[in-house]
C-alpha positions as YAML, in Angstrom:
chain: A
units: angstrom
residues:
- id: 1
  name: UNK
  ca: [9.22, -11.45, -57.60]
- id: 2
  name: UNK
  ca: [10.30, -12.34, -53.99]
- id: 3
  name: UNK
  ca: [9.59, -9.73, -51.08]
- id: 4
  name: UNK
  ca: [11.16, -9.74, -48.28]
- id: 5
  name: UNK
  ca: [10.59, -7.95, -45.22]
- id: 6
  name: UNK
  ca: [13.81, -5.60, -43.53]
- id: 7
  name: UNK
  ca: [13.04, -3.84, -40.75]
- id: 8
  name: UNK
  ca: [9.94, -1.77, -41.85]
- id: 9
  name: UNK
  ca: [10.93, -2.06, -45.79]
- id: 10
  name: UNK
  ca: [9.47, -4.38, -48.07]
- id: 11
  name: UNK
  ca: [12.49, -5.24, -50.53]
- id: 12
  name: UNK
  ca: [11.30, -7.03, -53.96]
- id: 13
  name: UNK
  ca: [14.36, -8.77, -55.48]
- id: 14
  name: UNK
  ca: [13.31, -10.53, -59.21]
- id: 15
  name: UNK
  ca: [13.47, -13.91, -59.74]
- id: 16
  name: UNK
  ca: [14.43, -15.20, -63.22]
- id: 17
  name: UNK
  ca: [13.42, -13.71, -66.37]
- id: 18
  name: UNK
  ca: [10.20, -11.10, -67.87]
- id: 19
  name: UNK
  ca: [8.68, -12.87, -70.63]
- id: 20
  name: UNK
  ca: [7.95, -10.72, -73.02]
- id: 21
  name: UNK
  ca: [9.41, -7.63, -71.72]
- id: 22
  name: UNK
  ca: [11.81, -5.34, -73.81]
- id: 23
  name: UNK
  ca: [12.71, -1.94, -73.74]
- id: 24
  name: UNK
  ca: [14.22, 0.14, -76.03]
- id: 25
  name: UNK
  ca: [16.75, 2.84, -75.23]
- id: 26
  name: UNK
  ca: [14.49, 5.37, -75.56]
- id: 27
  name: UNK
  ca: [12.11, 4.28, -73.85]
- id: 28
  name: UNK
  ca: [14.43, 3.98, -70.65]
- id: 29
  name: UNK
  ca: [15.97, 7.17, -71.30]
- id: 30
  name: UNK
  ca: [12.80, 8.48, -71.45]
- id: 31
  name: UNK
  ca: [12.46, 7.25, -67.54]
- id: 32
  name: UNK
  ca: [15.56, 8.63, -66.31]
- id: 33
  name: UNK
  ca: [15.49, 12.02, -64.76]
- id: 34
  name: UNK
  ca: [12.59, 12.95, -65.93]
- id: 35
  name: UNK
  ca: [12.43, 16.69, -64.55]
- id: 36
  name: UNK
  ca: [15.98, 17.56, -65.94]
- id: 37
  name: UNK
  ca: [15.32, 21.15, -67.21]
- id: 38
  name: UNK
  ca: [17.17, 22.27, -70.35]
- id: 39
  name: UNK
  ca: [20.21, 24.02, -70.09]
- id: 40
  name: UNK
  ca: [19.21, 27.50, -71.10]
- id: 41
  name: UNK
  ca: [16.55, 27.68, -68.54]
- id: 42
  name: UNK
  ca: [19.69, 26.99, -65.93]
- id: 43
  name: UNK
  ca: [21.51, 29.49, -67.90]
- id: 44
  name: UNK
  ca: [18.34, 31.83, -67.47]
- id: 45
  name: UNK
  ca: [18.32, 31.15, -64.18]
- id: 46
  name: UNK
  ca: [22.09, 32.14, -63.25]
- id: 47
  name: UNK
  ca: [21.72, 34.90, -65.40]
- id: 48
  name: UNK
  ca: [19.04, 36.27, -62.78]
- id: 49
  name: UNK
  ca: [20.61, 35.03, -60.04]
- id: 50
  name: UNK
  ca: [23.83, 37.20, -60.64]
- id: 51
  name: UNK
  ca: [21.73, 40.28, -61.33]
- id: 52
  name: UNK
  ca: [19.50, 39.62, -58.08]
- id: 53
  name: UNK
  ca: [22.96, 39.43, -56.14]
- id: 54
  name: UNK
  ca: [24.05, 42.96, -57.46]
- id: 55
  name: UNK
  ca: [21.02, 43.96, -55.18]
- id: 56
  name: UNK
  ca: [20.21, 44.63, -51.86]
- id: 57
  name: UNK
  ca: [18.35, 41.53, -51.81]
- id: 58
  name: UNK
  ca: [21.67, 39.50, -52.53]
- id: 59
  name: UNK
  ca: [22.57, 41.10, -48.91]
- id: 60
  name: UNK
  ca: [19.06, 39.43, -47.46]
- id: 61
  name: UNK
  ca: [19.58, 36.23, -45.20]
- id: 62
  name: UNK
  ca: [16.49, 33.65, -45.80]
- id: 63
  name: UNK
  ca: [18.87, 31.03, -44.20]
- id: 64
  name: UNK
  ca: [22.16, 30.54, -42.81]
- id: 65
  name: UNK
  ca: [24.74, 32.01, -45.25]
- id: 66
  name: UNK
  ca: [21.53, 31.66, -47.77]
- id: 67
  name: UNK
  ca: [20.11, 35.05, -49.43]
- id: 68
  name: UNK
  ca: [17.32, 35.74, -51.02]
- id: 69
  name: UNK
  ca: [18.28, 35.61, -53.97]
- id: 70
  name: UNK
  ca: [19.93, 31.72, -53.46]
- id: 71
  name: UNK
  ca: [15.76, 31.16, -52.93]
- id: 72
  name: UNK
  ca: [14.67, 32.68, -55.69]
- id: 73
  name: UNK
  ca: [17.12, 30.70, -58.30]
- id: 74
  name: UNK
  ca: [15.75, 27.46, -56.50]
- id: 75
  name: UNK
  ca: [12.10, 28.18, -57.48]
- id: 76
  name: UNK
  ca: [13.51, 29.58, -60.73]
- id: 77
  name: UNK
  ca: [15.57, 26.53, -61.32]
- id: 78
  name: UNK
  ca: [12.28, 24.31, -60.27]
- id: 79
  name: UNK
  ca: [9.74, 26.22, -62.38]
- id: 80
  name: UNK
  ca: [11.35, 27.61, -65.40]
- id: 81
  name: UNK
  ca: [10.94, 31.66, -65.57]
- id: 82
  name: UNK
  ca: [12.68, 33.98, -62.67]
- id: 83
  name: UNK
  ca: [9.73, 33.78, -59.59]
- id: 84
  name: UNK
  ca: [7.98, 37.02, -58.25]
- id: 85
  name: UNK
  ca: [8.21, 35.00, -54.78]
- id: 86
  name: UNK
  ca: [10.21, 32.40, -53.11]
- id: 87
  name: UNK
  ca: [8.21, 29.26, -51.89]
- id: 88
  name: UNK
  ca: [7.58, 31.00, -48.75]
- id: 89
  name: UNK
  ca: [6.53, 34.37, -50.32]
- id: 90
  name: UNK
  ca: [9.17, 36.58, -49.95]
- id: 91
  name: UNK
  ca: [10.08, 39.14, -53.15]
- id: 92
  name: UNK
  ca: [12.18, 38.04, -55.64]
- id: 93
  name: UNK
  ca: [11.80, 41.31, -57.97]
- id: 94
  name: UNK
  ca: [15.41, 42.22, -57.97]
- id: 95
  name: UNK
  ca: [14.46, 45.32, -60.58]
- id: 96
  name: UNK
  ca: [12.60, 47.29, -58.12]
- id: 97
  name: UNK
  ca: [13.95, 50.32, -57.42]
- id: 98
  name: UNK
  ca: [14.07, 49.44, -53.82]
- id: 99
  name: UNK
  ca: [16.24, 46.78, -54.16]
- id: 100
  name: UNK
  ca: [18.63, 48.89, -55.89]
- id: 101
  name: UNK
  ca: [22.09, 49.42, -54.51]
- id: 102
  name: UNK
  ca: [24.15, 50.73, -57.34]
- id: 103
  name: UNK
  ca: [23.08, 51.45, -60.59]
- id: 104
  name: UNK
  ca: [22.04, 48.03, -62.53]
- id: 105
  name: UNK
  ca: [24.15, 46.42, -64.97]
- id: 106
  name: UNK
  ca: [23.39, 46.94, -68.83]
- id: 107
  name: UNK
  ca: [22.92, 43.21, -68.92]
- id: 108
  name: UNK
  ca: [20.45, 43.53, -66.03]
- id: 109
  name: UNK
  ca: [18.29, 45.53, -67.25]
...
């Protein structure tokens, strides 16, 4: 390997061949994306998120033209299961009775 320096970056460009260095498919799949979550837990996640817009919190700002509920799919989307609390700590309990602004869904319940 040959580095370089560019501006502040150190760029490593290889020079001729690995000896000895193969890799199978799998093993460079394996490398790629690592974090990509399966598709049901998206599904799970936009399931929630739908529901949690039905609610007042779907009318909650967290950022601009961002509710609450855009927060809580994140963290769900990041983590697997639908959060009790955004990053920052707000409520992402959609079900409470609170939160409630017509009657739920069946599929919400």
């Amino acid at each position: 390997m040959v580095a370089s320096l560019a501006g502040a970056c150190v760029v490593e460009e290889p020079v001729g061949e690995l000896a000895g260095v193969s890799w199978s498919e799998a093993e460079i799949e394996s490398q790629v994306e690592p974090n990509v979550e399966p598709a049901a837990r998206r599904s799970g996640c936009r399931h929630h998120y739908s529901c949690c817009m039905d609610t007042k919190l779907g009318d909650i700002k967290d950022g601009p033209n961002m509710t609450r509920c855009y927060f809580c799919e994140s963290r769900c989307e990041d983590e697997g299961p639908w959060p009790q609390q955004t990053y920052y700590g707000a409520d992402c309990q959609y079900w409470k009775k609170k939160y409630e602004k017509k009657k739920p869904r069946k599929e919400c319940l």
